[in-house]
LUMSE-798759 format. One record per residue (C-alpha): residue number from 1; x negated, y, z negated. Coordinates in nm, 4 decimals, m for minus. Last residue first. Example, Ala and Ser with C-alpha at 12.3 -4.5 7.8 and 13.67 -1.06 7.14 Angstrom:
2
num|X|Y|Z
2|m1.3670|m0.1060|m0.7140;
1|m1.2300|m0.4500|m0.7800;
***
This chain:
392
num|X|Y|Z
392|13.9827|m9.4693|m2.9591;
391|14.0351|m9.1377|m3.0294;
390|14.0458|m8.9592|m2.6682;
389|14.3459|m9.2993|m2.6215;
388|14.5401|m9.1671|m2.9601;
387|14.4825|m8.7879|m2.8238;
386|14.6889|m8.9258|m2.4863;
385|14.9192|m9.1016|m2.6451;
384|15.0248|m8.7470|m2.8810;
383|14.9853|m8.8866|m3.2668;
382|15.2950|m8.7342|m3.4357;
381|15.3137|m8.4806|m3.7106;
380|15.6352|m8.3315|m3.6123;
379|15.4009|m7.9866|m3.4729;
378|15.0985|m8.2299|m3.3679;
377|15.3974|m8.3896|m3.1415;
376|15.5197|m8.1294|m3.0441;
375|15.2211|m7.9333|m2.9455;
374|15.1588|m8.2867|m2.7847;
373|15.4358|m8.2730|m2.5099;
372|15.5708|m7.9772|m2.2644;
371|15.3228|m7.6826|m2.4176;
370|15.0242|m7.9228|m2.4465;
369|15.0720|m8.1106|m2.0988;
368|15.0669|m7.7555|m1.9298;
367|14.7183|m7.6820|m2.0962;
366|14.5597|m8.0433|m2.0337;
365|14.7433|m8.0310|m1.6669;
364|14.5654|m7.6616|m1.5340;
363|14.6911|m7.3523|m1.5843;
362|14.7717|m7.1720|m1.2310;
361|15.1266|m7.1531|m1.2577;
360|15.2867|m7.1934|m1.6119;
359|15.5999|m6.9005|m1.6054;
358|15.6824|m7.1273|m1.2652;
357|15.7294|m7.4592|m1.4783;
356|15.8837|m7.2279|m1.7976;
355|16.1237|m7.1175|m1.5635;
354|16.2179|m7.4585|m1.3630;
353|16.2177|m7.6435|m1.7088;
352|16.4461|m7.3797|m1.8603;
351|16.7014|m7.4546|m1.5663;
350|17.0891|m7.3053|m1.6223;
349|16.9681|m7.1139|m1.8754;
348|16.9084|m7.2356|m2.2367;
347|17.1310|m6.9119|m2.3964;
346|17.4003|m7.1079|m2.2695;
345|17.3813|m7.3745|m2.5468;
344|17.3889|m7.7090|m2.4696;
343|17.1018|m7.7647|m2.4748;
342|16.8807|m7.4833|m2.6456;
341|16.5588|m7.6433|m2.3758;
340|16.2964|m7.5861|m2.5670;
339|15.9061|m7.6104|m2.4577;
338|15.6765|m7.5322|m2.7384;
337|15.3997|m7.3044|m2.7863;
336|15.0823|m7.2134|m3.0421;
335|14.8581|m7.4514|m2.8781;
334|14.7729|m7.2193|m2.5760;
333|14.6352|m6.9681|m2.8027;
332|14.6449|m6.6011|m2.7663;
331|14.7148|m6.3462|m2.4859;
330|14.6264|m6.5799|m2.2062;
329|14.8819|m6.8667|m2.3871;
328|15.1633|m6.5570|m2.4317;
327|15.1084|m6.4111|m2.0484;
326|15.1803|m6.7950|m1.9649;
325|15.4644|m6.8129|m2.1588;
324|15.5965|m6.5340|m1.9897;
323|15.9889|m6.4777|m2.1992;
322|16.2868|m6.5937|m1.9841;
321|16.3216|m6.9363|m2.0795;
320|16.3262|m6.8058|m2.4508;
319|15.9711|m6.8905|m2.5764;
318|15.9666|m7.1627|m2.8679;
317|15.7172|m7.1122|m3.1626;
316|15.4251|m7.3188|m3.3376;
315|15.2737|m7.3071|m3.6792;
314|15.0732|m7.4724|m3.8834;
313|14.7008|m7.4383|m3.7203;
312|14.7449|m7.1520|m3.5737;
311|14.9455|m6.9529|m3.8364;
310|14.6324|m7.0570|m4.0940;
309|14.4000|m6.9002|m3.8636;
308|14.6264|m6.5751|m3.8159;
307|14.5494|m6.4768|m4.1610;
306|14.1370|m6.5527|m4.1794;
305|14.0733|m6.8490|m4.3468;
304|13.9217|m6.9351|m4.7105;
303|14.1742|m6.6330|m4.8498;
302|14.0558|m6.5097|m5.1665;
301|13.9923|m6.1874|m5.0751;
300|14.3237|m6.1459|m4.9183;
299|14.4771|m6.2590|m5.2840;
298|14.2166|m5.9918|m5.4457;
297|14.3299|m5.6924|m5.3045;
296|14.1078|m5.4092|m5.2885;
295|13.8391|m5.4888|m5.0231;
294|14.0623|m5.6777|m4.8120;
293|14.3069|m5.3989|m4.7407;
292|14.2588|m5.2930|m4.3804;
291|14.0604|m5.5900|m4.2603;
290|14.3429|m5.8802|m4.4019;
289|14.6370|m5.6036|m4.2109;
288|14.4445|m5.6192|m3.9009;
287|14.4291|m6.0027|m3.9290;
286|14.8077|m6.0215|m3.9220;
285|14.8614|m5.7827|m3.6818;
284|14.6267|m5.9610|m3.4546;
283|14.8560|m6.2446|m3.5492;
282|15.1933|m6.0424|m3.4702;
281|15.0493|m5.9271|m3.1391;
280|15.0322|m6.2657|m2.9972;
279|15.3490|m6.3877|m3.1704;
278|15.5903|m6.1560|m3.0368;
277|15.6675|m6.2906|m2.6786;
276|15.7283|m6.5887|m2.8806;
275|16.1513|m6.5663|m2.9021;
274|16.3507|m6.6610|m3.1919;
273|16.5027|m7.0082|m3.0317;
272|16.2606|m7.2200|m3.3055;
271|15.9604|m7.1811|m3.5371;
270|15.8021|m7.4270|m3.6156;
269|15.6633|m7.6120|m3.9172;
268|15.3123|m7.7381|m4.0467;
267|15.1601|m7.8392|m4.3597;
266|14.8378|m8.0045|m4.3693;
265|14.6286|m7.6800|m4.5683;
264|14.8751|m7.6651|m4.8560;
263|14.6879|m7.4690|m5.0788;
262|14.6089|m7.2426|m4.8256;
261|14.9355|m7.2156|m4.5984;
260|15.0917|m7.1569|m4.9469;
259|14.9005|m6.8970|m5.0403;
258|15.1197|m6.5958|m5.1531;
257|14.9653|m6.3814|m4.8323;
256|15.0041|m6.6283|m4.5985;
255|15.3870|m6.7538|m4.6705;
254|15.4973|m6.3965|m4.7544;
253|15.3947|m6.3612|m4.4204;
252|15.5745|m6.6179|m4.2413;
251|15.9258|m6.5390|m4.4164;
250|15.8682|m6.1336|m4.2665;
249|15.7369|m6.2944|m3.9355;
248|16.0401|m6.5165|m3.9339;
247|16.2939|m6.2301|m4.0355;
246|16.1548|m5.9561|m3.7754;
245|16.1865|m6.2138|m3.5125;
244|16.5514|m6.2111|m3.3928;
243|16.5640|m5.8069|m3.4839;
242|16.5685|m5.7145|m3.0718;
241|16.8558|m5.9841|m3.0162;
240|17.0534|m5.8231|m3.2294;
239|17.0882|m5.4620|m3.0766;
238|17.1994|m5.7165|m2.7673;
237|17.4553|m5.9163|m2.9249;
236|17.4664|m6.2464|m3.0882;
235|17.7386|m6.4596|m3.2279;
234|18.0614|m6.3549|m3.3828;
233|18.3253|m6.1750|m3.1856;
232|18.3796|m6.3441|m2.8677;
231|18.2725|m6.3346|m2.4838;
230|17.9673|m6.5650|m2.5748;
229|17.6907|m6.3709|m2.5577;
228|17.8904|m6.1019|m2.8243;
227|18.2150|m5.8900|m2.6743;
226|18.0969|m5.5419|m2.7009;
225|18.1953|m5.2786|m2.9798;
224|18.3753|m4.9653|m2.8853;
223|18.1901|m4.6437|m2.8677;
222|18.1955|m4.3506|m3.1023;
221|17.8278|m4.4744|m3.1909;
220|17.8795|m4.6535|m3.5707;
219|17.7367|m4.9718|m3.4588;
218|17.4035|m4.7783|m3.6181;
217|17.5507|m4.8246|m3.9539;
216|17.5804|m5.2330|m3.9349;
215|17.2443|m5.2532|m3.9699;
214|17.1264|m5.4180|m3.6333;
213|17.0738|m5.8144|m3.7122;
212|16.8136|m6.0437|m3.9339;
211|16.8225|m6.3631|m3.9278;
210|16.8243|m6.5705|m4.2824;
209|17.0503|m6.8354|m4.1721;
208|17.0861|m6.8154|m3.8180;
207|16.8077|m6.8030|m3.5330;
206|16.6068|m7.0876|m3.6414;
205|16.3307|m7.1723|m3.9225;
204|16.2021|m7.5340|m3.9359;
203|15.9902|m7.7096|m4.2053;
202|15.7675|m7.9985|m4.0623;
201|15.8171|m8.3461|m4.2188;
200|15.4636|m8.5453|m4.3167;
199|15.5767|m8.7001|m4.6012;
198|15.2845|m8.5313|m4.8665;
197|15.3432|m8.2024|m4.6846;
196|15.6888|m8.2173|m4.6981;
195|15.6639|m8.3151|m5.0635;
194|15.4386|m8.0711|m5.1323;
193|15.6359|m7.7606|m5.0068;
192|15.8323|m7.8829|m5.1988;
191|15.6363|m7.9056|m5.5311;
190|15.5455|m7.6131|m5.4598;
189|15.8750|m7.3999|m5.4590;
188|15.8877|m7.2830|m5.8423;
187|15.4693|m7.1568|m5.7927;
186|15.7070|m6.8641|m5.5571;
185|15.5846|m6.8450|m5.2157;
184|15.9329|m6.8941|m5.0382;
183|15.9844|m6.5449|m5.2325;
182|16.2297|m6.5855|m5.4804;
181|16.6190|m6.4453|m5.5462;
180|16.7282|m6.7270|m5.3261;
179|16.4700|m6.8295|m5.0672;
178|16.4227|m6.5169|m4.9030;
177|16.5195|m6.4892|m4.5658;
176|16.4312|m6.7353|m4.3138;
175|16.7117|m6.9490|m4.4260;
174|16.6110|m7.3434|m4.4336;
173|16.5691|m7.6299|m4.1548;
172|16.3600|m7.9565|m4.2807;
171|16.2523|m8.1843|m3.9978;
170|16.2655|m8.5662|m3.9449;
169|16.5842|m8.6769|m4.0756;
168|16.6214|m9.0503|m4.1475;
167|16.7894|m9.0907|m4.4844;
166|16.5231|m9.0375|m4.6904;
165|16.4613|m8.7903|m4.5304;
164|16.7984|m8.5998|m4.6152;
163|16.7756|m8.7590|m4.9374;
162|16.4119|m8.5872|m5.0040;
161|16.5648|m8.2770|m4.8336;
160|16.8717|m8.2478|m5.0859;
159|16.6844|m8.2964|m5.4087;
158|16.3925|m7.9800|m5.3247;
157|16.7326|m7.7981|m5.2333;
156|16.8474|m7.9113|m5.5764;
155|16.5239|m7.8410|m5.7983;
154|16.4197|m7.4920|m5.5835;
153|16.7605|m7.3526|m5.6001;
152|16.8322|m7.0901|m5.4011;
151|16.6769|m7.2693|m5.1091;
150|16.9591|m7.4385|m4.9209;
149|16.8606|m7.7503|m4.7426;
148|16.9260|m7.8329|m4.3572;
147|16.8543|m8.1113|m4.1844;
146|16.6968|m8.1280|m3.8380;
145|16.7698|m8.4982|m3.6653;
144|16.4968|m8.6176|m3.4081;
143|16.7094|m8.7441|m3.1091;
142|16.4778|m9.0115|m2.8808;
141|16.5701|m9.2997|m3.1680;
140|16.9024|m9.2915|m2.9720;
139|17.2602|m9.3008|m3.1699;
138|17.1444|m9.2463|m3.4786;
137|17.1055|m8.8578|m3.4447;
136|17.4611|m8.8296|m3.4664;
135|17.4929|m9.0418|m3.7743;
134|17.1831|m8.8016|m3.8834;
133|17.3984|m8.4608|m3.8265;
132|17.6913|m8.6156|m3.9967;
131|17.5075|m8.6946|m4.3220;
130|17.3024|m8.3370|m4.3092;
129|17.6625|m8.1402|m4.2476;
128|17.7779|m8.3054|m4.5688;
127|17.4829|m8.2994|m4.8031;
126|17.4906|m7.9413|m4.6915;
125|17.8227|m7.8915|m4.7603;
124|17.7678|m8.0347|m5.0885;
123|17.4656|m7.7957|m5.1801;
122|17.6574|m7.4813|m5.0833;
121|17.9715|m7.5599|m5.2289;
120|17.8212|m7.6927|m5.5848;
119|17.5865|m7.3623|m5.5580;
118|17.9157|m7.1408|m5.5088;
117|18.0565|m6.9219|m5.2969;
116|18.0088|m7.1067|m4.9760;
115|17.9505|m6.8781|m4.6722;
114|17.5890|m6.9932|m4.5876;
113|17.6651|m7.3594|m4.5995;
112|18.0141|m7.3695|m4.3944;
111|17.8282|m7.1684|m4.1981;
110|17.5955|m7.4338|m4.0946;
109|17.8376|m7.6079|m3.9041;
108|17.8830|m7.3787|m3.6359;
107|17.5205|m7.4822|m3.4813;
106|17.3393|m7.7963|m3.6012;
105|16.9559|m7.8310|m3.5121;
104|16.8597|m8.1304|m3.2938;
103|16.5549|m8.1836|m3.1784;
102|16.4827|m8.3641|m2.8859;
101|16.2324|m8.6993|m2.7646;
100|16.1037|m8.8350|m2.4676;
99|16.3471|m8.5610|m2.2361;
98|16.4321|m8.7058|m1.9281;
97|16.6994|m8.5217|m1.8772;
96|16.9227|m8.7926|m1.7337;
95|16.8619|m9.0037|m1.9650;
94|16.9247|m8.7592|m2.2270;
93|17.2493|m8.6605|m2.0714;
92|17.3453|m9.0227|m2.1102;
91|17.2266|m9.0627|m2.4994;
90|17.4482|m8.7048|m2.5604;
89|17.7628|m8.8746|m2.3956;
88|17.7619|m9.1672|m2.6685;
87|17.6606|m8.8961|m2.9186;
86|17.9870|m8.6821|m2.8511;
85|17.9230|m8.3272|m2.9934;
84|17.7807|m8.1361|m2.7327;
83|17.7109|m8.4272|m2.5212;
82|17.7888|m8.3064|m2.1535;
81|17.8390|m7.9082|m2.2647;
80|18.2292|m7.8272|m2.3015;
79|18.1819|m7.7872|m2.6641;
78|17.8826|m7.5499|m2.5453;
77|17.7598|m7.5304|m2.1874;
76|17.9538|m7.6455|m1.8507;
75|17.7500|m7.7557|m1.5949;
74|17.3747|m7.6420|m1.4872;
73|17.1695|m7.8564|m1.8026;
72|17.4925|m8.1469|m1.7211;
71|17.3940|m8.1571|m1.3531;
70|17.5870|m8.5110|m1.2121;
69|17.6843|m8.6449|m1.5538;
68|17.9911|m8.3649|m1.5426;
67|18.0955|m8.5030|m1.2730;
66|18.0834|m8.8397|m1.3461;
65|18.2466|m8.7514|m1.6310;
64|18.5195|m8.6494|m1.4307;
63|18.5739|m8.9219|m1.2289;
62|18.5847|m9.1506|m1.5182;
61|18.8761|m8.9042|m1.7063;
60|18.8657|m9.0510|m2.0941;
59|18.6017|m8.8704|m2.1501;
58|18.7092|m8.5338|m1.9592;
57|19.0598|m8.5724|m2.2145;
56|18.7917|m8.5051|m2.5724;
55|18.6199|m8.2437|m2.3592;
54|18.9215|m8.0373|m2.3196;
53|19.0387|m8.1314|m2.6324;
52|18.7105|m7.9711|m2.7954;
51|18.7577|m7.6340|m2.5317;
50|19.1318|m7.6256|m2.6685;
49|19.0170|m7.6570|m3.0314;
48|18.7731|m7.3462|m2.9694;
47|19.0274|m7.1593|m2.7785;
46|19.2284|m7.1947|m3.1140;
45|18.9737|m7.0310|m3.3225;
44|18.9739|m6.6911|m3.2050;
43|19.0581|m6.5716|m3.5420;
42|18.9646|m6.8106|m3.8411;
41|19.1810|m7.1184|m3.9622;
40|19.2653|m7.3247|m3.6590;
39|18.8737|m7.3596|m3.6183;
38|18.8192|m7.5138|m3.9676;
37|19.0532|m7.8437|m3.8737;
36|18.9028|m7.9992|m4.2489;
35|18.6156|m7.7862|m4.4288;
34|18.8250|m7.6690|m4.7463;
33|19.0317|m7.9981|m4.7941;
32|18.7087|m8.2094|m4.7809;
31|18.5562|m7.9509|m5.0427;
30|18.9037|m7.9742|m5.2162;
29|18.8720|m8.3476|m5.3002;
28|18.5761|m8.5177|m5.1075;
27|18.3249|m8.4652|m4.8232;
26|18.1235|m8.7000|m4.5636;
25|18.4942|m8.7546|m4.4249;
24|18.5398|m8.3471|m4.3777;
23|18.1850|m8.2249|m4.2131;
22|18.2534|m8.2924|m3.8252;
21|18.5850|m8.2285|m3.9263;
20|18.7087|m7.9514|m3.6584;
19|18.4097|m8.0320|m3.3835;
18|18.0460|m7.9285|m3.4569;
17|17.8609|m7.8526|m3.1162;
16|17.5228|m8.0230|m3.2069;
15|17.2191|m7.8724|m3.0846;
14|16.9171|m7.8399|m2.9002;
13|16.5185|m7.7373|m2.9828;
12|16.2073|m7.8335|m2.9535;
11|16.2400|m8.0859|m2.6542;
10|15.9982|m8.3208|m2.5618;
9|15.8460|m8.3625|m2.2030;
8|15.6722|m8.5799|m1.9923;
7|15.6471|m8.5320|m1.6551;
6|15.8323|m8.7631|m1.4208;
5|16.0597|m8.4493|m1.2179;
4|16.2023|m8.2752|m1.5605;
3|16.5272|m8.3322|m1.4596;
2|16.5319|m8.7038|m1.4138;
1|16.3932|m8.8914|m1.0786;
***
């Protein structure tokens, strides 16, 4: 029996732990130079190698991989996690999860895109992190590869995700900030919103690029700062954690009010590890906005569905563990959620499945069957089994 006990479940959201190089041999020159051994170059950074060694020697150690294969969702988490960044490792824990299929975002490696100081950087470490993210991927048709394109340039991040596809990915991942100096609903950034809508690849946002934390001013209180989730210095705090959805209902309202939901009525994309306990009151906020200012501004006039309408039928969102899914399906729409899992990041608990399985009690299969399997699958623009068997 695997993890999730025989039912059948796909996973929204998991990651790659980036070793050293993951990006140096897809690079060349000074870019390879630049992202080579990039944890002995920043503070803190030689735990990092030590936790990568660490799981390096466990490979080689037969007894202790069987160890680690014994509860790898309650083991160790990160580079230590059972698969973190070793593919062979990341097909076992699959099996033993029993996930049917997983997304995979990248973590650490997407700073390398997102600190570059120029467009050549940015683009080419994204060509970069994309190539090793789908050699990962390659290793079990169950792990659906995320890539990542920049959006400050509408030509070469439009460039980037059709070779990124090309090449296998199944999901586009961008900032949910602005894309570059333009709103995502700029006329420059239809033709790729086409494209994905033409190939059938759902657009991603994801705590990171484009997430919105405390201004720094109010760390200014005479006290001295925490250590972040992780016991470090650079990931996620608690005044944080309350701004994780400002930016994706900012990004997804500029994408309602400028149209593109409308004039691309088969896109769809998710939104993933920013919380849901937000979403019900964010689409009645939606539609309370359309009443209040309707009658003077033409773009709500010309709207064919009400605001949240086009939100329910493109979007969906992953719950942290935590969060009351089932208060979120009672409170809105039971097709609007995903089940994640963040392996191997901590922040996945020790059993999301357990959680999210007691979160669901009292909804009946065809509601618990949507949240662990076809809300997926309509979300990556799959045909769920059971819809292909109502269809034929």
């Amino acid at each position: 029996m695997t993890y999730t006990k025989g039912r059948v479940v796909n996973d929204a959201d998991s990651h790659t732990m980036e070793t050293q190089d993951w990006l140096a041999p897809y690079l060349e020159g000074e870019y390879k130079e630049a992202y080579s051994e990039v944890y002995s170059k920043r503070e803190g950074g030689e735990k990092i190698v030590k936790m990568i060694d660490a799981a390096k020697a466990r490979k080689q150690d037969p007894e202790a991989r069987a160890k680690a294969l014994e509860n790898p969702i309650e083991g160790a988490k990160g580079w230590l996690g059972y698969g973190g960044f070793d593919k062979e490792e990341r097909v076992e824990a699959l099996d033993w999860l029993g996930f049917q299929r997983q997304l995979v975002f990248p973590t650490f490696g997407l700073g390398a895109i997102t600190k570059a100081e120029t467009d050549d950087q940015r683009y080419a470490a994204a060509t970069a992190l994309n190539k090793a993210q789908q050699d990962f991927c390659e290793a079990d048709p169950r792990l659906d590869c995320v890539a990542f394109t920049p959006l400050d340039d509408p030509d070469r991040g439009l460039a980037e995700a059709k070779r990124a596809v090309e090449a296998g990915a199944k999901a586009v991942m961008f900032s949910a900030g602005p894309a570059g100096d333009k709103s995502p609903g700029h006329p420059d950034f239809d033709p790729f919103w086409q494209y994905l809508e033409d190939n059938k690849i759902p657009f991603m946002l994801h705590i990171g690029p484009g997430t919105k934390t405390q201004p720094s001013k109010f760390r200014n209180n005479g006290r001295e700062r925490a250590a972040d989730l992780h016991g470090g210095g650079e990931n996620l705090r608690f005044p944080d954690f309350m701004c994780l959805w400002y930016a994706p209902q900012e990004f997804l309202t500029a994408m309602v009010y400028d149209g593109v939901f409308q004039r691309f009525p088969d896109l769809r994309g998710g939104v993933i590890e920013s919380g849901a306990g937000w979403v019900p009151e964010f689409l009645r906020m939606l539609d309370h906005g359309w009443y209040s200012f309707n009658k003077t501004d033409q773009y709500l006039k010309d709207m064919d569905l009400m605001p949240s309408e086009y939100i329910k039928r493109a979007v969906r969102f992953t719950p942290f563990p935590n969060e009351d899914v089932g208060h979120m399906i009672r409170d809105s729409a039971p097709e609007l959620y995903l089940f994640s899992s963040d392996y191997p990041h901590p922040e996945g608990t020790k059993d999301p499945f357990g959680k999210f399985e007691a979160s669901l009690e009292g909804f009946d299969e065809a509601v618990k069957d949507m949240f662990y399997r076809t809300n997926y699958d309509h979300m990556m623009f799959r045909k769920s089994e059971a819809l292909a068997e109502a269809a034929e």
